[in-house]
MARNU-767569 format. One record per residue (C-alpha): residue in three letters; residue number from 0; x, y, z. Coordinates in Angstrom, 1 decimal. Example, Ala and Ser with C-alpha at 12.3 -4.5 7.8 and 13.67 -1.06 7.14 Angstrom:
residues 2
PT   residuo   num       px       py       pz
PT       ALA     0     12.3     -4.5      7.8
PT       SER     1     13.7     -1.1      7.1
END
This chain:
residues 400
PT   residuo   num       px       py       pz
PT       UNK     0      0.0      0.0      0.0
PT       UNK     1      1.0      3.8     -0.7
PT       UNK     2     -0.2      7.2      0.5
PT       UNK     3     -0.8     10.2     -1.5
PT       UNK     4      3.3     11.1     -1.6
PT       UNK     5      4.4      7.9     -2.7
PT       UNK     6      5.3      6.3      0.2
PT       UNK     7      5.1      2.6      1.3
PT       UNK     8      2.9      1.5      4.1
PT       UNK     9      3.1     -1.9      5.2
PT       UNK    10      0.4     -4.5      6.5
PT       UNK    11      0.4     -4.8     10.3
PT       UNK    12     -0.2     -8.4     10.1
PT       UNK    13      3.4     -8.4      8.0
PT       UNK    14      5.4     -6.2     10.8
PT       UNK    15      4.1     -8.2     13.3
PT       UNK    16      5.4    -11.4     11.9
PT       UNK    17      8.5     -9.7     11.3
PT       UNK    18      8.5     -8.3     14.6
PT       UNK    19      8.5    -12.0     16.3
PT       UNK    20     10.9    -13.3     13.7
PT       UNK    21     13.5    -10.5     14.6
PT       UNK    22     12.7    -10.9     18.7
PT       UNK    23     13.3    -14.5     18.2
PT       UNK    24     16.7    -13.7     16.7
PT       UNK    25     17.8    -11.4     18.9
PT       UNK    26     17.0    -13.8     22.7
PT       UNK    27     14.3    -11.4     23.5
PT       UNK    28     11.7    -14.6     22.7
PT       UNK    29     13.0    -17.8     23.8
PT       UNK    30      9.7    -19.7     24.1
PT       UNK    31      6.8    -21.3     21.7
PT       UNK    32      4.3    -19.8     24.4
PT       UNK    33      5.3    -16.1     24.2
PT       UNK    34      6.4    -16.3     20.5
PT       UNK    35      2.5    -17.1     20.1
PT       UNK    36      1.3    -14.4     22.3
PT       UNK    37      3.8    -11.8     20.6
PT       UNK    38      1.9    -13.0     17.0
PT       UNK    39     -1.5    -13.2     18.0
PT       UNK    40     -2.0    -10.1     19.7
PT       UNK    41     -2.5     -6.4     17.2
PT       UNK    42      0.1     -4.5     18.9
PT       UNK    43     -0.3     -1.9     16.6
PT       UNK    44     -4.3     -1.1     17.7
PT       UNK    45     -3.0     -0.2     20.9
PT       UNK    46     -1.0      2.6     19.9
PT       UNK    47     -3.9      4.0     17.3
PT       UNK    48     -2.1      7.3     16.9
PT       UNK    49      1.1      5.9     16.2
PT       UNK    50      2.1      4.7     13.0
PT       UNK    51      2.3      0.9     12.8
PT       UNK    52      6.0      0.7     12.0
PT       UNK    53      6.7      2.4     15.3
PT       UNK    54      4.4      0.3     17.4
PT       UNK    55      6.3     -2.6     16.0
PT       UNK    56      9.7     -1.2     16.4
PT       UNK    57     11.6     -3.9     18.4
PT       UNK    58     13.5     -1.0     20.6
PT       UNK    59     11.3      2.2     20.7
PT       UNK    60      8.3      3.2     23.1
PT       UNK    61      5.2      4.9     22.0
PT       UNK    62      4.4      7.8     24.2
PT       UNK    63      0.6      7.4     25.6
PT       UNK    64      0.7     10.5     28.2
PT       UNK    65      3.1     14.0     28.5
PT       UNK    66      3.3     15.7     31.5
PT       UNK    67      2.9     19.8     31.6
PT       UNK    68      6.8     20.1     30.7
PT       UNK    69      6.4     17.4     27.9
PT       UNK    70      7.9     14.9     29.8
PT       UNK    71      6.6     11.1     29.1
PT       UNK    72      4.8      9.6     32.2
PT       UNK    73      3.6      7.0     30.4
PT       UNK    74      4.1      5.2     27.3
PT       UNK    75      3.5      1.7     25.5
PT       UNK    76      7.1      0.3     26.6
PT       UNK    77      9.7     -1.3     23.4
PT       UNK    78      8.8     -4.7     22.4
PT       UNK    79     11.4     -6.3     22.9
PT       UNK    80     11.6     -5.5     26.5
PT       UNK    81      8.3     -6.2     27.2
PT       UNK    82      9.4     -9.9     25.8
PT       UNK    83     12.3    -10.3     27.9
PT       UNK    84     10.2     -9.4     31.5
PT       UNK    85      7.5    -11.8     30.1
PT       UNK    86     10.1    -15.0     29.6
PT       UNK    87     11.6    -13.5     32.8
PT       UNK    88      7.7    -13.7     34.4
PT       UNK    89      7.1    -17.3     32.8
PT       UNK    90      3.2    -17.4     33.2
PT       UNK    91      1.7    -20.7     33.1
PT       UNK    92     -1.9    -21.2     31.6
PT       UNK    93     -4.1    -21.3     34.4
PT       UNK    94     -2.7    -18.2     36.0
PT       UNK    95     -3.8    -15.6     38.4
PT       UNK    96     -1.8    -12.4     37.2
PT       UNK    97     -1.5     -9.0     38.3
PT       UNK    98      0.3     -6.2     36.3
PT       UNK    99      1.2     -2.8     38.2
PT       UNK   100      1.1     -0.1     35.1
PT       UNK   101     -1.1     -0.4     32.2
PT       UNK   102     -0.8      0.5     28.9
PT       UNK   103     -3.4     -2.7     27.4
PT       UNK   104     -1.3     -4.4     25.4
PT       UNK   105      1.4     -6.5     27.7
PT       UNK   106     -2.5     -7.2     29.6
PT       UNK   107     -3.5     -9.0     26.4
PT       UNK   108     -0.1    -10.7     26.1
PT       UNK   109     -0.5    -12.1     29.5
PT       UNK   110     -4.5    -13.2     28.6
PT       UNK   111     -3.1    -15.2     25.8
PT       UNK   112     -0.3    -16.7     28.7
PT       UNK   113     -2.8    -17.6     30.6
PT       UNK   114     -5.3    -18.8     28.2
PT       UNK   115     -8.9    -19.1     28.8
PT       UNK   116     -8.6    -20.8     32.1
PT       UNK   117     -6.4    -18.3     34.3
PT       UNK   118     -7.5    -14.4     34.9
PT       UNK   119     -5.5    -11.1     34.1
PT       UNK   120     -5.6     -7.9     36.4
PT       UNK   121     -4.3     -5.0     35.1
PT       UNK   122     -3.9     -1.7     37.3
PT       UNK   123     -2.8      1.8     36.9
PT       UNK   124     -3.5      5.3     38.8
PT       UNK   125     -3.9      7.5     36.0
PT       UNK   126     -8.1      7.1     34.6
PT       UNK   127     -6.2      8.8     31.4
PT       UNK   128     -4.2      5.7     30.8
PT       UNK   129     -6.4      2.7     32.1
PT       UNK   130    -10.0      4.5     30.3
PT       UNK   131     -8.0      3.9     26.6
PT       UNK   132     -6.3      0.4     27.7
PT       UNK   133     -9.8     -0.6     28.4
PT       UNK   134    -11.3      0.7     25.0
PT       UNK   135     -8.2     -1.0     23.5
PT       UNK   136     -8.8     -4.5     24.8
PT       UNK   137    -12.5     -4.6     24.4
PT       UNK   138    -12.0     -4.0     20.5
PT       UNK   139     -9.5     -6.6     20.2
PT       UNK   140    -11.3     -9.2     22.0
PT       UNK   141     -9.8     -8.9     25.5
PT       UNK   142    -12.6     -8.1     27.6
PT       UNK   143    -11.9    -10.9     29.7
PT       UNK   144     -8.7     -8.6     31.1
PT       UNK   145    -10.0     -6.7     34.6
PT       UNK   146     -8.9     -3.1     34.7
PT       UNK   147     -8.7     -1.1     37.5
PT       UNK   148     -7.9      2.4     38.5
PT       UNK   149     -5.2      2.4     41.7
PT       UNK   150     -2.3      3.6     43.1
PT       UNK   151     -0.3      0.6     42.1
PT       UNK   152      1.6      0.6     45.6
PT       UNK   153     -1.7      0.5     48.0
PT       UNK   154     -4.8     -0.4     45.9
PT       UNK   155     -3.5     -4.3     44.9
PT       UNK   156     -6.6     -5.6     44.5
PT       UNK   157     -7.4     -8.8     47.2
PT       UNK   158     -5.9    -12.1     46.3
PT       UNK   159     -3.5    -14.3     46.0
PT       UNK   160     -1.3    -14.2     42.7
PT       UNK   161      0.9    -16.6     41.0
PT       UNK   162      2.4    -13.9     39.2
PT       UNK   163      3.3    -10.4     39.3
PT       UNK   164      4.5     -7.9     36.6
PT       UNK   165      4.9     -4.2     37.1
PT       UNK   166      5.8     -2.3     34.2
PT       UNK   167      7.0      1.1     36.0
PT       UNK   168     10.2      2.0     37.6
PT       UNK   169      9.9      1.3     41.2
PT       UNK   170     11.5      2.5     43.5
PT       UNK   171     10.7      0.1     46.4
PT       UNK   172      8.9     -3.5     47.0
PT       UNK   173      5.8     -2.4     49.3
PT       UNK   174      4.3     -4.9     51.5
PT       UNK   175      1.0     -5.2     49.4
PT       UNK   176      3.1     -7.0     46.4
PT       UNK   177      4.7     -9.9     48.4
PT       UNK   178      1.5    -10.3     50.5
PT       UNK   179     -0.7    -11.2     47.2
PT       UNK   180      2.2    -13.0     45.7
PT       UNK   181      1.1    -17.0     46.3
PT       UNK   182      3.8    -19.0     48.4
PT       UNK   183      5.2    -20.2     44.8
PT       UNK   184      4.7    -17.1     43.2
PT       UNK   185      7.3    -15.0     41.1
PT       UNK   186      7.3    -10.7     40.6
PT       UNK   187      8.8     -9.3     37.8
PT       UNK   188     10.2     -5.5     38.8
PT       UNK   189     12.1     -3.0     37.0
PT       UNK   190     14.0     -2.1     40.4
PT       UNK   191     15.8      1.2     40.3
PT       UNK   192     18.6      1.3     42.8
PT       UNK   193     20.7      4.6     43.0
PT       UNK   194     19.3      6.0     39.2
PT       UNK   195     20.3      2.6     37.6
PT       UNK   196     17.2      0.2     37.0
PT       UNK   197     17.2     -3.7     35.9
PT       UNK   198     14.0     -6.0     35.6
PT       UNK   199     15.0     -8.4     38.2
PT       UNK   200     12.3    -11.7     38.7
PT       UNK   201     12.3    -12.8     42.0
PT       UNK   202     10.8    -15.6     43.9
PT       UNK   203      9.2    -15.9     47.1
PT       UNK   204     11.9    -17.2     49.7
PT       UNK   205     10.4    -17.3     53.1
PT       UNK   206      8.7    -13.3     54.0
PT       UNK   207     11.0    -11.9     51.4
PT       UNK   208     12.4    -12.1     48.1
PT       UNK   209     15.6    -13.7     45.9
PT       UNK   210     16.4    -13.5     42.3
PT       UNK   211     16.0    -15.6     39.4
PT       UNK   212     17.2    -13.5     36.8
PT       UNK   213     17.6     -9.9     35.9
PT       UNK   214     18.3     -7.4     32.9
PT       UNK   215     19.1     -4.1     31.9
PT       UNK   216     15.2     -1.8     31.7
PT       UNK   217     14.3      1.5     31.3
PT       UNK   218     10.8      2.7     32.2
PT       UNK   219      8.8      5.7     33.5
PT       UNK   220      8.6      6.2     36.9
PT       UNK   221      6.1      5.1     39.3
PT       UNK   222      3.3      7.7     40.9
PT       UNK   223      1.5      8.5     43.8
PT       UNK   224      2.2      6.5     47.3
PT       UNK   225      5.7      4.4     45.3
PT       UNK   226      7.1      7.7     44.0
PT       UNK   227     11.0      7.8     44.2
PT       UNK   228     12.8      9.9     46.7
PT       UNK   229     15.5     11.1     44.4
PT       UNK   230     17.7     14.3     45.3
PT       UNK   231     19.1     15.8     42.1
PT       UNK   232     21.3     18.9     41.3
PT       UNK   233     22.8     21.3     38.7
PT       UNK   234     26.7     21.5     39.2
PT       UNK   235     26.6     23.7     36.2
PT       UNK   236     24.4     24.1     33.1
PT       UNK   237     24.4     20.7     31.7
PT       UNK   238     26.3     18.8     34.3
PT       UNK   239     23.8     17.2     37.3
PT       UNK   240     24.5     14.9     40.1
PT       UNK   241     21.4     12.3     41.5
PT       UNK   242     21.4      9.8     44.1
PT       UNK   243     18.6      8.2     46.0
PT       UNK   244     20.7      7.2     49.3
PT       UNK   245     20.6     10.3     52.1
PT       UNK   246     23.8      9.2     53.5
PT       UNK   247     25.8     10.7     49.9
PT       UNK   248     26.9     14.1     50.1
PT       UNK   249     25.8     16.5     47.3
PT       UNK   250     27.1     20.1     48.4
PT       UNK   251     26.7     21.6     45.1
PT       UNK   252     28.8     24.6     45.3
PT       UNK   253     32.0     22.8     46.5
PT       UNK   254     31.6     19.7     43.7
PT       UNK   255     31.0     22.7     41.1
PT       UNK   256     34.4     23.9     42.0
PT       UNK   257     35.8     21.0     41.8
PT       UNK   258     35.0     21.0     38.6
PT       UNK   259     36.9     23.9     37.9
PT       UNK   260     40.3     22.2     39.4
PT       UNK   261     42.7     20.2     37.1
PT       UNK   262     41.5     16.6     36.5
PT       UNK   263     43.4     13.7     37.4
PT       UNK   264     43.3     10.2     35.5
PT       UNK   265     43.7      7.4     36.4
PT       UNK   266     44.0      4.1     34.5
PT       UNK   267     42.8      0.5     36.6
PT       UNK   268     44.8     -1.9     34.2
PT       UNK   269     41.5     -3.3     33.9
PT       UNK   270     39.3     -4.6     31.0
PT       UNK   271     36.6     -2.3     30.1
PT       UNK   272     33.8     -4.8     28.8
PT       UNK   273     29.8     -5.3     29.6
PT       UNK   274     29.5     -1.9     30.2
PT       UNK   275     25.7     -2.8     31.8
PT       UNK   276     27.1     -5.3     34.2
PT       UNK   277     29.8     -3.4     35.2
PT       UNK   278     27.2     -0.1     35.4
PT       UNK   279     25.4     -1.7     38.1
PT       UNK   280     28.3     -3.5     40.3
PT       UNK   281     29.7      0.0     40.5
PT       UNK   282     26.6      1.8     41.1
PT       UNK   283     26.3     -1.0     43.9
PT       UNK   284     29.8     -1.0     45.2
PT       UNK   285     31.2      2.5     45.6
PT       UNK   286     30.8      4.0     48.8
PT       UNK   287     29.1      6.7     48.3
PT       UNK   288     28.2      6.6     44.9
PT       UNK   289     25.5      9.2     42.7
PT       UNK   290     25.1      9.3     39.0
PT       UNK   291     26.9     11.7     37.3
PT       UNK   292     24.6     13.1     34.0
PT       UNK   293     26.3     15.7     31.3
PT       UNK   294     24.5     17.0     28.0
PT       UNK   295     26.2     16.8     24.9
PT       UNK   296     27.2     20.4     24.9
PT       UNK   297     29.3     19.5     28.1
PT       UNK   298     30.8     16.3     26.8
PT       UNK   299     32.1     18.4     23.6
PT       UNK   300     33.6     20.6     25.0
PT       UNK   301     35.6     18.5     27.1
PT       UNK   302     34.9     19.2     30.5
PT       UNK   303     33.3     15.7     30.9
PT       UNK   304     34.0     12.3     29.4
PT       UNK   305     31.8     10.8     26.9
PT       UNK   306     30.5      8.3     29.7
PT       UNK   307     28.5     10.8     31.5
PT       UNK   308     26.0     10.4     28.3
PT       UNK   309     23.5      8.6     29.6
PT       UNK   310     24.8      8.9     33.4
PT       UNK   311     27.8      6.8     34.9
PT       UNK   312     28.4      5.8     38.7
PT       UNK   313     31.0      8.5     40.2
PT       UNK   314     32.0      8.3     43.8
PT       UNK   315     31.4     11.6     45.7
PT       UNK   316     32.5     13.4     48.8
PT       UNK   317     32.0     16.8     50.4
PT       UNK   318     34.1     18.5     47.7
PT       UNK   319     35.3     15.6     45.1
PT       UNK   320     34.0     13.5     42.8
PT       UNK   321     35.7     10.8     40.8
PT       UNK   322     33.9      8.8     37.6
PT       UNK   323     34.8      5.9     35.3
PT       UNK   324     36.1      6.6     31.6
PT       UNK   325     37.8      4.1     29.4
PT       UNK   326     40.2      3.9     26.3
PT       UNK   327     41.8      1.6     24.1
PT       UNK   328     43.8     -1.2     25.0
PT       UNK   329     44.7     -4.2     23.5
PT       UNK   330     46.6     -5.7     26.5
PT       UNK   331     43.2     -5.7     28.2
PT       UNK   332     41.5     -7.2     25.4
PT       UNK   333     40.6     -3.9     23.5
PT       UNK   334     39.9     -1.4     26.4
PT       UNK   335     40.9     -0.2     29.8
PT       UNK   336     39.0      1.0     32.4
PT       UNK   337     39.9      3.9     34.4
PT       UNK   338     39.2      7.0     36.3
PT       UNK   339     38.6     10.9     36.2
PT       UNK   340     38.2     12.6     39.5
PT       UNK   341     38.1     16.4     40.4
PT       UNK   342     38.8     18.4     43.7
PT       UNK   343     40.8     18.1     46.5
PT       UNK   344     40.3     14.3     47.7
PT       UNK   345     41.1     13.1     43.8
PT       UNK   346     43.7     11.4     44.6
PT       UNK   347     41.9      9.0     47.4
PT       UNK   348     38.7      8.8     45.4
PT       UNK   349     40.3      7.8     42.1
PT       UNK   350     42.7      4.6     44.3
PT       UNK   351     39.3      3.6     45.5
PT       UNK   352     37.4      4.0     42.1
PT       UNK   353     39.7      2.2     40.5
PT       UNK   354     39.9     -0.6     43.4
PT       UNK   355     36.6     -1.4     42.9
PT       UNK   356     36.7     -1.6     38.8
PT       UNK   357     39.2     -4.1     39.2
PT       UNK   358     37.9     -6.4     41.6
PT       UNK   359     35.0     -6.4     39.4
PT       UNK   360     37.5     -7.4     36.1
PT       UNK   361     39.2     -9.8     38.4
PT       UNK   362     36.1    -11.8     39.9
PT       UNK   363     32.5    -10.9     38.4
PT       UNK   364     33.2     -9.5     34.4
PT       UNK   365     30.4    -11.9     33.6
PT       UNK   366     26.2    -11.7     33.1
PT       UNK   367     24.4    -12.9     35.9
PT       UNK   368     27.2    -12.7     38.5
PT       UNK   369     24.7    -10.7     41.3
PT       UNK   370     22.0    -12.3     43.3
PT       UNK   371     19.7    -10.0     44.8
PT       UNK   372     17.6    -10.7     47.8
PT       UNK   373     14.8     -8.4     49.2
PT       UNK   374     14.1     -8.1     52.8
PT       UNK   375     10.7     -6.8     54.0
PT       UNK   376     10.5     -4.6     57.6
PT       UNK   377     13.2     -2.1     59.6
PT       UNK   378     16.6     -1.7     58.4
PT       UNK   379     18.9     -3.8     61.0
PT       UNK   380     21.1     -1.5     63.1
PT       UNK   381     24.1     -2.4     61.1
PT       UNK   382     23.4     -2.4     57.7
PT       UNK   383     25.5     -5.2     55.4
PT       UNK   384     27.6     -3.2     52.9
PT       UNK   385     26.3     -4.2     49.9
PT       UNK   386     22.5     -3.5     51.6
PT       UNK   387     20.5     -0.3     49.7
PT       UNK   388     17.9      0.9     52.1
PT       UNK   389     14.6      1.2     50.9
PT       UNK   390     11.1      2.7     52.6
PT       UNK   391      9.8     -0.9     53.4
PT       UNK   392     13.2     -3.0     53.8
PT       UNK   393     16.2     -3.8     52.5
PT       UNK   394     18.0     -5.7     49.1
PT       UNK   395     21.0     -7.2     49.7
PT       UNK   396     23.4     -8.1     46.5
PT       UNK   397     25.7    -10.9     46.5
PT       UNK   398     28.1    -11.3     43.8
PT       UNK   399     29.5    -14.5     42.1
END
């Protein structure tokens, strides 16, 4: 088919298939079950505003709602994500399943999961986003999916689930989720832990929680009762610091000035590979660690490195900060991790920076190497070290 200026438009039915054939080839389907799912369902009448090439796009969201400073607060999340959580969620038919954040069309993904036999709930706290999710499944035969309009952290509906999915950023595990999770039952979470986030699946394992699996996700942030308590600030135009954990130090006068100081470098000997998995160990290992953000203006003019993109761990005190960069290397298999750090303590906070990227190169350069466990109730008096505190408990991270 063409439109008036020539241009091609192809058949939904043919992007879908393509769609699955290309999720298939890159892992994000491993199983007959969602491979079905993914080819049954119309992705594209989900997103009815969207062209159908973009609702299909294996890697890009749809925006579904703006906020007043055009800001997406919610949005039909990438394909191939949504494929990963759901082989990470591994519904059954038969199922019971609950999904926090609702868009419609990962609801009728898990209706086709759980077949005609098990029962889908789908919530979200925003009647702009649930009213056309509803509208959406009803016109492509979903009606069997309950919707309901709550703040995903307090209003779980009553029951007991085998599975649950939430498809925002959280922030925390509240009590309500592992209460209606069933003794066997797994919860799939895009967990954000000092501003990095991965879609971790976790099990039941006594009152709390321990991993399965988990991957790199990106996702809008949760509303109302789960919001994050982030702190974030300008050093300068285009250069911001944000951490989550109280006990790190942003004093944004003296780390702007640091700024201004001569940077040191310092280079770990250490491979630079697996840039997610080693993302998250640092972000999980530095002392005191926030993520250090810099626009591309910044970046070109040299003031920061190139790794400050899309935000990289850096390891803060009262008036230093230090940061991970990398260049090539072929004694450590093509590059090298090391260090940039500003202001007075430089010296000490690139050593320990650079201590920490090679323990990681030395013992855990591999996927897969953390196990995280959640911990419901008060912090213990002594927290472990590799413990990040959260409003409701505690997750703990032990590397392999």
């Amino acid at each position: 088919m063409t439109t008036m200026d020539g241009s091609l438009v192809r058949d939904p039915d043919e992007l879908r298939a393509d769609m699955v054939r290309a999720l298939r080839e890159q892992e994000g389907i491993k199983s007959e079950r969602v491979a079905a799912a993914f080819a049954a369902v119309p992705r594209h009448l989900f997103a009815p505003d969207a062209p159908a090439e973009l609702a299909y796009n294996l890697h890009r969201t749809v925006p579904v709602k703006k906020d007043g400073n055009g800001l997406d607060i919610s949005v039909m999340s990438a394909a191939h994500l949504q494929a990963v959580m759901l082989e990470q969620l591994a519904v059954g038919p038969g199922m019971k399943v609950l999904e926090i954040g609702s868009n419609g069309v990962n609801a009728a993904y898990l209706q086709e999961l759980v077949g005609p036999d098990g029962e889908v709930t789908t919530v979200d706290i925003d009647p702009d986003v649930i009213g056309p999710a509803r509208v959406n499944l009803d016109a492509t035969g979903y009606s069997r999916v309950k919707t309901i309009v709550a703040d995903g952290e307090s209003g779980v509906p009553a029951g007991q689930y085998d599975r649950i999915i939430v498809t925002v950023a959280a922030w925390d595990i509240p009590p309500s989720w592992i209460g209606a999770l069933a003794e066997k039952g797994r919860l799939v979470v895009p967990l954000t832990m000092c501003g990095t986030t991965r879609s971790i699946a976790f099990d039941r394992d006594g009152d709390g929680l321990i991993s399965d699996s988990y991957g790199l996700a990106h996702f809008v942030p949760m509303q109302g009762e789960g919001a994050a308590r982030e702190r974030k600030v300008m050093l300068r135009l285009g250069v911001a610091l944000q951490t989550d954990d109280v006990r790190v130090p942003l004093n944004t006068d003296a780390l702007n000035s640091a700024l201004d100081t001569s940077r040191l470098e310092r280079w770990s000997g250490a491979a630079y590979d697996l840039p997610d998995e080693l993302d998250l160990y640092l972000t999980l290992n530095l002392s005191s660690v926030a993520r250090l953000h810099a626009d591309p203006a910044v970046i070109d003019s040299g003031i920061i490195e190139p790794s400050a993109r899309f935000g990289v761990p850096a390891l803060v005190s009262e008036d230093s900060f230090a940061y991970r960069t990398r260049r090539e290397n072929a004694d450590t298999g093509g590059y090298e991790s090391g260090v940039i750090a500003h202001g007075p303590n430089a010296e000490a906070l690139a050593d320990d920076y650079a201590n920490v990227l090679r323990e990681w190169a030395a013992n855990h350069r591999r996927r897969g190497a953390a196990t995280f466990r959640y911990l419901p109730g008060p912090a213990p008096a002594t927290l472990p070290q590799d413990a990040v505190l959260r409003r409701h408990g505690i997750v703990t991270v032990t590397w392999h």
